[in-house]
C-alpha positions as CSV (number, residue, x, y, z in Angstrom):
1,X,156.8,173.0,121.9
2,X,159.8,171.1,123.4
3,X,158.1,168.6,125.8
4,X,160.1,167.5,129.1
5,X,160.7,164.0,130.4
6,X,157.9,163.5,132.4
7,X,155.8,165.3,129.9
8,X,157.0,162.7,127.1
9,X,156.0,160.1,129.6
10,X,152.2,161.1,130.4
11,X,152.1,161.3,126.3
12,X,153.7,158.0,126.0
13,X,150.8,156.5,128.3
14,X,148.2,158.1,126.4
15,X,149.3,157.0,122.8
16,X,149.8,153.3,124.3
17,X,146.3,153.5,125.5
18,X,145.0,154.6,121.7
19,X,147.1,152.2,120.2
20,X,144.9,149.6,122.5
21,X,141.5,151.2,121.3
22,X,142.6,150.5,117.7
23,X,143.5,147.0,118.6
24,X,140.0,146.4,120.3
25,X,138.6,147.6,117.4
26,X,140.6,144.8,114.9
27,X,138.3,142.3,116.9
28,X,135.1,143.7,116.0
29,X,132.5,143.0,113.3
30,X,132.6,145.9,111.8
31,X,131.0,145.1,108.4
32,X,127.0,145.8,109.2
33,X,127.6,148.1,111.9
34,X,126.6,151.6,111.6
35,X,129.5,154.3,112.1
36,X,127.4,156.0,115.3
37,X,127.8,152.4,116.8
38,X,131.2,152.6,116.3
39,X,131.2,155.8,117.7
40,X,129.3,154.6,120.9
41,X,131.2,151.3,121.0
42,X,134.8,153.1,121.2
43,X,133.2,156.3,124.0
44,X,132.4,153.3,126.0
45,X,135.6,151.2,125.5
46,X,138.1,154.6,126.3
47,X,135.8,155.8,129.1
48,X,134.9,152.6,131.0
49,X,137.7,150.1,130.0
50,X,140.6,152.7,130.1
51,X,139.2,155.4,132.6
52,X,140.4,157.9,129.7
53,X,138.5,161.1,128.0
54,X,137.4,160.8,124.6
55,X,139.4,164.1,123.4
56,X,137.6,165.0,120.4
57,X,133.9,164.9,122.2
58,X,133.3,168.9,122.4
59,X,136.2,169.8,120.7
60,X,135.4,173.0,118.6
61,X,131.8,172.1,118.9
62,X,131.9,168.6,117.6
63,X,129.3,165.8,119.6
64,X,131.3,162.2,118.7
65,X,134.4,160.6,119.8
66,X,135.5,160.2,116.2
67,X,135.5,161.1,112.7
68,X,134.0,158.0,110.2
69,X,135.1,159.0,107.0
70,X,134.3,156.5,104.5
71,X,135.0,155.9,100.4
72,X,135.7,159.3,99.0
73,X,135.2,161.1,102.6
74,X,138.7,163.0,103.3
75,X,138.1,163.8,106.8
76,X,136.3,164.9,109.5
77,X,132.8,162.2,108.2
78,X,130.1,162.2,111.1
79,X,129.1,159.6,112.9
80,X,126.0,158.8,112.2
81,X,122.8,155.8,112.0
82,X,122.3,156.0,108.7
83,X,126.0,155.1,107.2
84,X,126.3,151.6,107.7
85,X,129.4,149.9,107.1
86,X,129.3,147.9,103.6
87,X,130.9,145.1,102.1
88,X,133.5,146.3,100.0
89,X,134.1,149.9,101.3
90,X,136.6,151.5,103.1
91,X,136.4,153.7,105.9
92,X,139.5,156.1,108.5
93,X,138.4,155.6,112.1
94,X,140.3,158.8,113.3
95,X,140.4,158.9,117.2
96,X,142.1,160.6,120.1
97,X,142.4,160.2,123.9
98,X,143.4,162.0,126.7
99,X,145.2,161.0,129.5
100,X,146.3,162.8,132.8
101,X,146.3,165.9,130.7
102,X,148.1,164.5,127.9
103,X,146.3,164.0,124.3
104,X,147.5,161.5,121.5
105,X,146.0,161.0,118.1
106,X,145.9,158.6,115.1
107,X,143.9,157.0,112.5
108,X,143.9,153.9,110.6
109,X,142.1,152.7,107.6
110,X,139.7,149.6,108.1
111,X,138.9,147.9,104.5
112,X,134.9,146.6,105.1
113,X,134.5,142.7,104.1
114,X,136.0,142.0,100.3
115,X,137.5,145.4,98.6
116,X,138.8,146.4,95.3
117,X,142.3,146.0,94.3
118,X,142.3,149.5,93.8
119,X,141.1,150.5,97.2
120,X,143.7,147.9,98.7
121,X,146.2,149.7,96.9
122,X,145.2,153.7,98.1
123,X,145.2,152.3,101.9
124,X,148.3,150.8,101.4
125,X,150.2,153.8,99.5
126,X,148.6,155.8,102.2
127,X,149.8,153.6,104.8
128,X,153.4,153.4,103.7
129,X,153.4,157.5,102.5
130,X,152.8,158.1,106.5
131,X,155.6,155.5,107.2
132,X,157.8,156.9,104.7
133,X,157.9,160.5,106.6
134,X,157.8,159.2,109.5
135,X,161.0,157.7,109.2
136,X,162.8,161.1,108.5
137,X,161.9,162.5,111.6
138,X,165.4,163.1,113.6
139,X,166.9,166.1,115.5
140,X,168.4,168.2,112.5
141,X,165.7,166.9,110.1
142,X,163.1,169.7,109.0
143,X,159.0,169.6,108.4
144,X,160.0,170.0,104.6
145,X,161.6,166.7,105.2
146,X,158.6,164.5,105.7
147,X,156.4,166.8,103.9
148,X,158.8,165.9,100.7
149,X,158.8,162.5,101.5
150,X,155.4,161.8,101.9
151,X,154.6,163.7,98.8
152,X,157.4,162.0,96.9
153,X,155.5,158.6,97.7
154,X,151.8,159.4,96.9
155,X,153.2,160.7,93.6
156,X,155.1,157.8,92.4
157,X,152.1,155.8,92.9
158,X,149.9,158.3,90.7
159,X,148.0,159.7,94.0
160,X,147.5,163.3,94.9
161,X,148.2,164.7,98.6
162,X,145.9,167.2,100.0
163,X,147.4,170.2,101.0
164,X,144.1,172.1,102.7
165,X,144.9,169.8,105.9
166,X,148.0,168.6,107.9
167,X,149.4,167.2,110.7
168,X,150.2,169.4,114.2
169,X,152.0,169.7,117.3
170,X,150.0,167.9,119.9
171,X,150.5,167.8,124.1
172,X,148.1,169.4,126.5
173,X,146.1,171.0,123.5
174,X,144.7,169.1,120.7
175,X,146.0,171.6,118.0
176,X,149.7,173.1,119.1
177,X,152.7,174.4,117.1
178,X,154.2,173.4,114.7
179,X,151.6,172.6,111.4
180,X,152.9,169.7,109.8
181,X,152.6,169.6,105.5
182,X,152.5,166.3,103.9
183,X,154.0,168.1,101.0
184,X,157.1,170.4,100.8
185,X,160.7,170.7,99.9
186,X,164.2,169.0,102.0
187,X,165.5,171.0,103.7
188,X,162.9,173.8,105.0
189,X,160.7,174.5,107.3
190,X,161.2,174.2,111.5
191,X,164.6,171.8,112.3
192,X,163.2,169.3,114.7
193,X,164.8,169.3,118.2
194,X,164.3,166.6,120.7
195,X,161.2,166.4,122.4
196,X,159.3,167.7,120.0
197,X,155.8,165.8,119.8
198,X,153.4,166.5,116.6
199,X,150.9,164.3,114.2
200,X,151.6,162.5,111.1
201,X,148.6,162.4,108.8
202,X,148.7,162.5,105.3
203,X,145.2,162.5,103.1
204,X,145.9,160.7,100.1
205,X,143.4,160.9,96.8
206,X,143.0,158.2,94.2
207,X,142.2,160.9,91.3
208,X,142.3,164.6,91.7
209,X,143.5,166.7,95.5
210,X,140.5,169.4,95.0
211,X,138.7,168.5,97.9
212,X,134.7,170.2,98.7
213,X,133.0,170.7,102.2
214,X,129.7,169.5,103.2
215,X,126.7,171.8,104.8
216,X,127.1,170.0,108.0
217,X,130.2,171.9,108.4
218,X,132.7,169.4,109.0
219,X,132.6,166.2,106.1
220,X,135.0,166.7,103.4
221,X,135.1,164.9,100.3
222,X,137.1,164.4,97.1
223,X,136.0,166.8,94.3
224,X,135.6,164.3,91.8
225,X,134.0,161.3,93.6
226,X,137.2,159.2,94.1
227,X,138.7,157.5,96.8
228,X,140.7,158.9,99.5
229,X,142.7,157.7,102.3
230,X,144.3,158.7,105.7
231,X,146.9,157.1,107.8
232,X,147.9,158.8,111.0
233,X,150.0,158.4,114.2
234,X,151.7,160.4,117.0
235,X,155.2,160.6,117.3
236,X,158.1,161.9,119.0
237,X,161.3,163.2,118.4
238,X,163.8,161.3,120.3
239,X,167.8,162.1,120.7
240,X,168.6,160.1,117.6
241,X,165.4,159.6,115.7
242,X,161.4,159.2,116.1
243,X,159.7,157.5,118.5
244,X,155.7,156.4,117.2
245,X,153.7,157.5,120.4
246,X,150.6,155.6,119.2
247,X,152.3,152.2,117.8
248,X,150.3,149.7,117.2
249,X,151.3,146.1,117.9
250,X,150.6,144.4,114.6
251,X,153.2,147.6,113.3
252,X,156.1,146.6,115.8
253,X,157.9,144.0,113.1
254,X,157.3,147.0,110.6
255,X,159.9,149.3,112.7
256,X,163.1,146.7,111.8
257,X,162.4,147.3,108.0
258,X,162.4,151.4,108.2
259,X,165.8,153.5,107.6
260,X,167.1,155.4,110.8
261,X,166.4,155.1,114.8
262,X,162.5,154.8,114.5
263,X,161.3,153.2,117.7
């Protein structure tokens, strides 16, 4: 669970190099494309471009290099030719990368040509509810922490977090201890320790958490046809705070804002 310095190191190269796959991304024309395009687009751009592994491809099964999870998909929406990316949807691109052994993870919302106000304001809740537990994360802090902080957020701005999924320890495996809630109570759970390297996810719903599963055995969506949103990064705990493994650059002026030693 506790990862050494030159294990923190391979990580840090790994998230650096997902952070560059998001930014790659920002630059294409993603309005008209189909999400199996996408899918294609970023397999090519980690394999050939940043001689990295798609981590996700065969993981438990699953063909693509990343989920496509658009509108009132939760997680885990399949890339596929027949969902093309419309004007005035949103959709998470959730992607991960390995690295000399090493795997980071994230996600970011991408709003598709002109959106609703209302959709603007679930990715941006979303966005800031991830931001807001991320910036508990110290040595002493516990998961109840950022669970209670996340939770605290979504619910102030009349969203519901899903509980059925959560963030998780991350390193060599994809999946490692500990599981991270985006709900909970201060003060319980696991104290963080230094070195510690999980995921910070949080799946945030515009009307009702009751989530249902597709028969393709890996979409979820919202119950009742709303919107839902996820925001996710990588991060370590550092000496005297949190350190975002996958930062992006457009998020670097965003760090002098938050509370604490978030680097």
């Amino acid at each position: 669970m506790i990862k050494q310095p030159h294990e923190l190191a391979l990580m840090a190269e790994s998230g650096r190099l997902l952070a560059s796959v998001f930014e790659a991304l920002d630059q294409l024309p993603l309005e008209g494309m189909t999400t199996l395009q996408v899918n294609d687009w970023v397999e090519r751009f980690i394999v050939h471009e940043l001689k990295a592994r798609p981590a996700s491809k065969g993981q438990y099964g699953f063909e693509y290099v990343l989920n496509s999870s658009i509108d009132n998909v939760v997680c885990h929406g399949v890339p596929s030719a027949s969902d093309t990316l419309r004007n005035g949807s949103i959709v998470n691109l959730d992607i991960t990368l390995e690295k000399n052994g090493y795997i980071a993870d994230s996600s970011k919302m991408y709003p598709i040509g002109e959106v609703s106000h209302q959709a603007k304001r679930l990715v941006n809740s979303t966005r800031d509810a991830m931001w807001k537990g991320i910036a508990t994360v110290r040595p002493g802090a516990t998961l109840g922490d950022i669970g209670f902080a996340i939770q605290r957020h979504a619910k102030d701005c009349g969203y519901t977090v899903v509980k059925e999924y959560c963030g998780h320890g991350i390193g060599r495996e994809m999946h490692e201890d500990p599981q991270v809630l985006h709900y909970g109570r201060r003060g319980t759970g696991l104290v963080l320790q230094a070195g510690m390297t999980f995921t910070i996810e949080p799946m945030i719903n515009q009307g009702r958490a009751a989530i249902d599963s597709s028969d393709d055995g890996w979409t979820v969506t919202t119950r009742d046809g709303k919107l839902s949103a996820q925001c996710e990064h990588t991060v370590e705990v550092t000496e005297d705070g949190v350190r975002v493994l996958t930062l992006r650059q457009e998020e670097r002026a965003l760090l002098a804002t938050l509370p604490g030693s978030v680097q």
